[in-house]
N, CA, C and O atoms as a GROMACS GRO file, in nm:
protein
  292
    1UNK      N    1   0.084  -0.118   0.000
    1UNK     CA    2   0.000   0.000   0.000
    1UNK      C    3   0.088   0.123   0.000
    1UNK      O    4   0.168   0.152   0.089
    2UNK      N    5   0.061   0.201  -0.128
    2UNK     CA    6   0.141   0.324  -0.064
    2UNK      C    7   0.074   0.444  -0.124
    2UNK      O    8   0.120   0.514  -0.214
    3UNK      N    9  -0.028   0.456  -0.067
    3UNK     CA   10  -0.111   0.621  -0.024
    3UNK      C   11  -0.220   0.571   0.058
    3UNK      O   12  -0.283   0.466   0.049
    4UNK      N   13  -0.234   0.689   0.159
    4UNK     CA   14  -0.334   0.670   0.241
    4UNK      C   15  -0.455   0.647   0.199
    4UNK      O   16  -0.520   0.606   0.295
    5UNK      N   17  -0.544   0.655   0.064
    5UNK     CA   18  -0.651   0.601   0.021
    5UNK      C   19  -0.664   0.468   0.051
    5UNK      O   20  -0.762   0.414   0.100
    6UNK      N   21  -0.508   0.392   0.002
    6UNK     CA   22  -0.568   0.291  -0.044
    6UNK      C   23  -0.542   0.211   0.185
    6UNK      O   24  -0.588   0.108   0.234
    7UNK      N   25  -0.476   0.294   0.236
    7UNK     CA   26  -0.478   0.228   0.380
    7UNK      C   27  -0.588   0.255   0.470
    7UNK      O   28  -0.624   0.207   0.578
    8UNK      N   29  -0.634   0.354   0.388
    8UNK     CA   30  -0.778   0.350   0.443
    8UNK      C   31  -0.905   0.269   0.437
    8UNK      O   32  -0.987   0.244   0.526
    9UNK      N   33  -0.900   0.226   0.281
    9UNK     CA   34  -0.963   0.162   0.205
    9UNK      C   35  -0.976  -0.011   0.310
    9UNK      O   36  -1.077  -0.059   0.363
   10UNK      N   37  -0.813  -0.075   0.308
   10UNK     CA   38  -0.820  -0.152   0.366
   10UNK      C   39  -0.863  -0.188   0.548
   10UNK      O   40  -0.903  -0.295   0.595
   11UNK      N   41  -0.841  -0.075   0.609
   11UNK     CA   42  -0.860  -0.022   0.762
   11UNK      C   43  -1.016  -0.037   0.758
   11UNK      O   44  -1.053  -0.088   0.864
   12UNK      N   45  -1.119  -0.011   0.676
   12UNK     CA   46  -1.274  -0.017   0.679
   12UNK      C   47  -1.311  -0.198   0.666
   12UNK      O   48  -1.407  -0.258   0.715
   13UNK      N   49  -1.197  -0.254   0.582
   13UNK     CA   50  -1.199  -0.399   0.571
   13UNK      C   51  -1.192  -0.507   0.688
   13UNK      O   52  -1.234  -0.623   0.695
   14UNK      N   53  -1.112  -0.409   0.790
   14UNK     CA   54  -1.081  -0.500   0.935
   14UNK      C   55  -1.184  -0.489   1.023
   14UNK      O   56  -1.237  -0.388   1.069
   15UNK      N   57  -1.218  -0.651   1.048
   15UNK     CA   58  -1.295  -0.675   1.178
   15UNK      C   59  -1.286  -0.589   1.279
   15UNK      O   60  -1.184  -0.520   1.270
   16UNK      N   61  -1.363  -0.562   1.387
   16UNK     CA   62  -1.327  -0.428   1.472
   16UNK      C   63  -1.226  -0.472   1.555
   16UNK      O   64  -1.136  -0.388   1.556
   17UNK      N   65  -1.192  -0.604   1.650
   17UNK     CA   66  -1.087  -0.587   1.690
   17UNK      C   67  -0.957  -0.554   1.653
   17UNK      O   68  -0.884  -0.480   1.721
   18UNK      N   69  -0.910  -0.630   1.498
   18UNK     CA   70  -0.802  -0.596   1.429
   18UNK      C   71  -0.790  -0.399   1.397
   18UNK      O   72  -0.690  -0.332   1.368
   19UNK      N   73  -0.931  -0.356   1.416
   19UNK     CA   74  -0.912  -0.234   1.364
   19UNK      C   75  -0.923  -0.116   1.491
   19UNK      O   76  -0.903   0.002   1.462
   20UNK      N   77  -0.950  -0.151   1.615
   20UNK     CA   78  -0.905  -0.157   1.739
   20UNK      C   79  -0.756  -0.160   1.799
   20UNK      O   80  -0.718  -0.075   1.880
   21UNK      N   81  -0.668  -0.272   1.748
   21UNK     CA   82  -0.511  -0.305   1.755
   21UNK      C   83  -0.500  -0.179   1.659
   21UNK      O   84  -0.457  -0.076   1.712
   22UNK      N   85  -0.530  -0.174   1.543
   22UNK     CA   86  -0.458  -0.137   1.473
   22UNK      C   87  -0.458   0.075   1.533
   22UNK      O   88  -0.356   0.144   1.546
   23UNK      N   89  -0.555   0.105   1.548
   23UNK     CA   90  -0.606   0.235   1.601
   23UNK      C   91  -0.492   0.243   1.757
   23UNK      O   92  -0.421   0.344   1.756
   24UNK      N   93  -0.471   0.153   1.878
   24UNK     CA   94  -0.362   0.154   1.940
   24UNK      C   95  -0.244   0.133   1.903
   24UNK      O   96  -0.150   0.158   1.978
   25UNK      N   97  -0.226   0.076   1.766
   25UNK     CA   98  -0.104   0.086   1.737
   25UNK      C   99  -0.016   0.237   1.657
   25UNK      O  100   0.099   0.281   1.655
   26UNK      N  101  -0.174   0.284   1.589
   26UNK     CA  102  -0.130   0.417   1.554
   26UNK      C  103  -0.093   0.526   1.620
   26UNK      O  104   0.008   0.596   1.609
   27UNK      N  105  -0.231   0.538   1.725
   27UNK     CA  106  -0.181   0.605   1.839
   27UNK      C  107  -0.052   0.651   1.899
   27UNK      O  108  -0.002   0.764   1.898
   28UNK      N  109  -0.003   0.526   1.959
   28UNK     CA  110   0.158   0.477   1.983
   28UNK      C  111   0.228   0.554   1.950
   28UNK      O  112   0.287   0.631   2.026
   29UNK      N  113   0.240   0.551   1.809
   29UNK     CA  114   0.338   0.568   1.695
   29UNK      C  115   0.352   0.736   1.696
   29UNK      O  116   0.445   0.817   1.689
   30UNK      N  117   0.178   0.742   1.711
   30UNK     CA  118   0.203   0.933   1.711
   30UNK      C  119   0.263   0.943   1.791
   30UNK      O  120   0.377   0.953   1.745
   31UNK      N  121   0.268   0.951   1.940
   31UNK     CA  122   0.288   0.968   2.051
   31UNK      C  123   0.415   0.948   2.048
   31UNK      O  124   0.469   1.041   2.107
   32UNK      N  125   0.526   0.836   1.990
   32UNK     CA  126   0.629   0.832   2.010
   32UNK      C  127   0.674   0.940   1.907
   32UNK      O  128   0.755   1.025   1.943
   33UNK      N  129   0.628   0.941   1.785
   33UNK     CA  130   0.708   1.066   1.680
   33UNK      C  131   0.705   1.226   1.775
   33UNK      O  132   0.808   1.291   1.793
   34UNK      N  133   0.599   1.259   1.816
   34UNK     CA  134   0.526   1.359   1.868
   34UNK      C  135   0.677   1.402   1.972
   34UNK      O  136   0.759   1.494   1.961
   35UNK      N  137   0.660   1.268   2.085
   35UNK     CA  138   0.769   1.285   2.209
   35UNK      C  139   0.950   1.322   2.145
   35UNK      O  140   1.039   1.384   2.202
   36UNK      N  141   0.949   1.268   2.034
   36UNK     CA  142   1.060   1.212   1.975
   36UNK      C  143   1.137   1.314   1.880
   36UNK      O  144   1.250   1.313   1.832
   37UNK      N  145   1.020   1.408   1.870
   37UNK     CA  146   1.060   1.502   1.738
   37UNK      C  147   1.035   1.665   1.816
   37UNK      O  148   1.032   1.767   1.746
   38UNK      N  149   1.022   1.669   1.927
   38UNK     CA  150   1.006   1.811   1.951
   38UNK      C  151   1.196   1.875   1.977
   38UNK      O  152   1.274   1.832   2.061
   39UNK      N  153   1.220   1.970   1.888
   39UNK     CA  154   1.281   2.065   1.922
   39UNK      C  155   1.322   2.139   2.087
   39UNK      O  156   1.270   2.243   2.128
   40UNK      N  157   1.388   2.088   2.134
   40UNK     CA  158   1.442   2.106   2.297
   40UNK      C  159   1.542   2.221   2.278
   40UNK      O  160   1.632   2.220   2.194
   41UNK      N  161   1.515   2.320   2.365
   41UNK     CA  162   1.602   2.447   2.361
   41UNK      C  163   1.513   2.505   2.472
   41UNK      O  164   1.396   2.489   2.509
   42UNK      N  165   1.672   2.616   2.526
   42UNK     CA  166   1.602   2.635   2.707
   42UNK      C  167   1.702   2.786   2.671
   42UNK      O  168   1.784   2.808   2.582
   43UNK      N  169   1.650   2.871   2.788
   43UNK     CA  170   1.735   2.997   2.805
   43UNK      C  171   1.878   3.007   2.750
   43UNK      O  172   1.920   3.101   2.682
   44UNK      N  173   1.934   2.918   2.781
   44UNK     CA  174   2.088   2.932   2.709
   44UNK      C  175   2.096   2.916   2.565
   44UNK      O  176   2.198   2.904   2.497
   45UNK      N  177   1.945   2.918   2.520
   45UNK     CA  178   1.977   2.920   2.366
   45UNK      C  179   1.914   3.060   2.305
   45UNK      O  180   1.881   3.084   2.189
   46UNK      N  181   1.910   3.136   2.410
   46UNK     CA  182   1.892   3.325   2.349
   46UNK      C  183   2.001   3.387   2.340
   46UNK      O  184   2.096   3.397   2.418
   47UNK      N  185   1.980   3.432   2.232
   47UNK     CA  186   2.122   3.529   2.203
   47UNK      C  187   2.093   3.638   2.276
   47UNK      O  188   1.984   3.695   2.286
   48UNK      N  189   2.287   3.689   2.373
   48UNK     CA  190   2.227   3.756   2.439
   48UNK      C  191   2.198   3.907   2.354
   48UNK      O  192   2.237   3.905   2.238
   49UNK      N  193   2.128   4.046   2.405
   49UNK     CA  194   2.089   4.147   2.418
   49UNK      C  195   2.170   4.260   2.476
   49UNK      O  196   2.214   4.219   2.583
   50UNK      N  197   2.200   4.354   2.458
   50UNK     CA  198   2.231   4.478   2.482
   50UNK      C  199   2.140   4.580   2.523
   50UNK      O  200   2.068   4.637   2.442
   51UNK      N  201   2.141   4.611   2.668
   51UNK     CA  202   2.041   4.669   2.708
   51UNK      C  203   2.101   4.872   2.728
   51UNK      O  204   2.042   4.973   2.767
   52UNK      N  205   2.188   4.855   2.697
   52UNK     CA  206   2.290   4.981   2.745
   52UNK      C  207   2.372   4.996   2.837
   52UNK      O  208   2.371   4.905   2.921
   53UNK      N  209   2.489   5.131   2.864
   53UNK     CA  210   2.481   5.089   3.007
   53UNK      C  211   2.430   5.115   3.135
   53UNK      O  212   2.348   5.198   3.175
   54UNK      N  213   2.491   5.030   3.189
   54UNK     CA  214   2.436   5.068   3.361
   54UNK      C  215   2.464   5.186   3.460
   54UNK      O  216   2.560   5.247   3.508
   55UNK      N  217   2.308   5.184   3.463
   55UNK     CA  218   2.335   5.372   3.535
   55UNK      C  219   2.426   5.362   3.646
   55UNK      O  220   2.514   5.448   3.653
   56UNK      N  221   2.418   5.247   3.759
   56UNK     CA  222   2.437   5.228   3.845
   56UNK      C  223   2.461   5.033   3.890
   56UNK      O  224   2.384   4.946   3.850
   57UNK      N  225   2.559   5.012   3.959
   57UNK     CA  226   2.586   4.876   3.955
   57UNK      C  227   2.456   4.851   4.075
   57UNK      O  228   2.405   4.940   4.142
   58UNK      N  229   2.422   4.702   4.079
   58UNK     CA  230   2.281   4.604   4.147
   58UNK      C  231   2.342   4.615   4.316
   58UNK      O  232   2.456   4.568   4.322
   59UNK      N  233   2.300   4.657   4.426
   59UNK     CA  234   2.354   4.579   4.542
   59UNK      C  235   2.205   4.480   4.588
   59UNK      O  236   2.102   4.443   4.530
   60UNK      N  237   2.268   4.468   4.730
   60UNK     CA  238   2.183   4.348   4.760
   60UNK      C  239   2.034   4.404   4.793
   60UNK      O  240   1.930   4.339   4.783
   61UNK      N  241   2.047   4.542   4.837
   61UNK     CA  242   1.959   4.656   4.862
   61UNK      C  243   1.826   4.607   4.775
   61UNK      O  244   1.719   4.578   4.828
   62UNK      N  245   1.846   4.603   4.655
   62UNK     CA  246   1.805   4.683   4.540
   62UNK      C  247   1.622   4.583   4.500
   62UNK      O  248   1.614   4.464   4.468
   63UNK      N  249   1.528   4.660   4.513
   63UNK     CA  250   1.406   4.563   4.471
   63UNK      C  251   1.389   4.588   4.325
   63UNK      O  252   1.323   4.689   4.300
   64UNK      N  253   1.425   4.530   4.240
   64UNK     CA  254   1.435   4.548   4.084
   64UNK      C  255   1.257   4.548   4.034
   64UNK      O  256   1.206   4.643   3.975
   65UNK      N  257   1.180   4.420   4.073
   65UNK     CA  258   1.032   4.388   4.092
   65UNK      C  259   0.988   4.472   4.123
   65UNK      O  260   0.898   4.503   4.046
   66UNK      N  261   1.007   4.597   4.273
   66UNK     CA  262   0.907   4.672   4.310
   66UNK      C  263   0.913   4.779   4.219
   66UNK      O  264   0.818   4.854   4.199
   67UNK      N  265   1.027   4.788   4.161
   67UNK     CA  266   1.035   4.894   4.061
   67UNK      C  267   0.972   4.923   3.944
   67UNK      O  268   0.917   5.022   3.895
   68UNK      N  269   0.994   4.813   3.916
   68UNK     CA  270   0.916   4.786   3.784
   68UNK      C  271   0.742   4.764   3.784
   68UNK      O  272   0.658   4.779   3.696
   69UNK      N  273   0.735   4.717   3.948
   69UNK     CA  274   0.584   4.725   3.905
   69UNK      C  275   0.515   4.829   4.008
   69UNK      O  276   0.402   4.820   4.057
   70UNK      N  277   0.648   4.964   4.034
   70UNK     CA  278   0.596   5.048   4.007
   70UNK      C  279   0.552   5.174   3.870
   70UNK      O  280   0.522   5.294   3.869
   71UNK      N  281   0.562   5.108   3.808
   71UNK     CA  282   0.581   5.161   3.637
   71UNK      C  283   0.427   5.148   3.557
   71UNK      O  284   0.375   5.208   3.463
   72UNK      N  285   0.392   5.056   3.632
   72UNK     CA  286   0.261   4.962   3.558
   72UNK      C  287   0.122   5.044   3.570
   72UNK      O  288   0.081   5.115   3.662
   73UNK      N  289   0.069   5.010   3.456
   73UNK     CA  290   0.001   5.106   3.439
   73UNK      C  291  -0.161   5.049   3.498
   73UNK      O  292  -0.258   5.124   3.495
   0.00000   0.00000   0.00000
């Protein structure tokens, strides 16, 4: 068989259990391509940014968060 017509064609031919197996076996298959094929990339894969410079260096002081969400509108 080689186009999905004709695997379809035959899939309407199977008794329901065979077409049962066969429906968990597809399943499966997605599920493993699906798990198998995603693209994995995490923070260390951003290029970094240039933000300018720094008005002032960070101490431990410093609430960066309250700042910013004093800004918010």
């Amino acid at each position: 068989m080689s186009s999905l017509a004709e695997i379809e064609r035959a899939a309407e031919a199977l008794p329901p259990d065979q077409l049962e197996h066969l429906f968990v076996w597809l399943s499966g298959r997605l599920r493993y391509r699906q798990h198998n094929n995603r693209s994995t990339h995490g923070v260390l894969d951003i290029a970094p940014v240039s933000l300018g410079r720094m008005v002032r260096p960070l101490d431990r002081d410093d609430d960066l968060l309250g700042e910013m969400l004093e800004d918010r509108q």
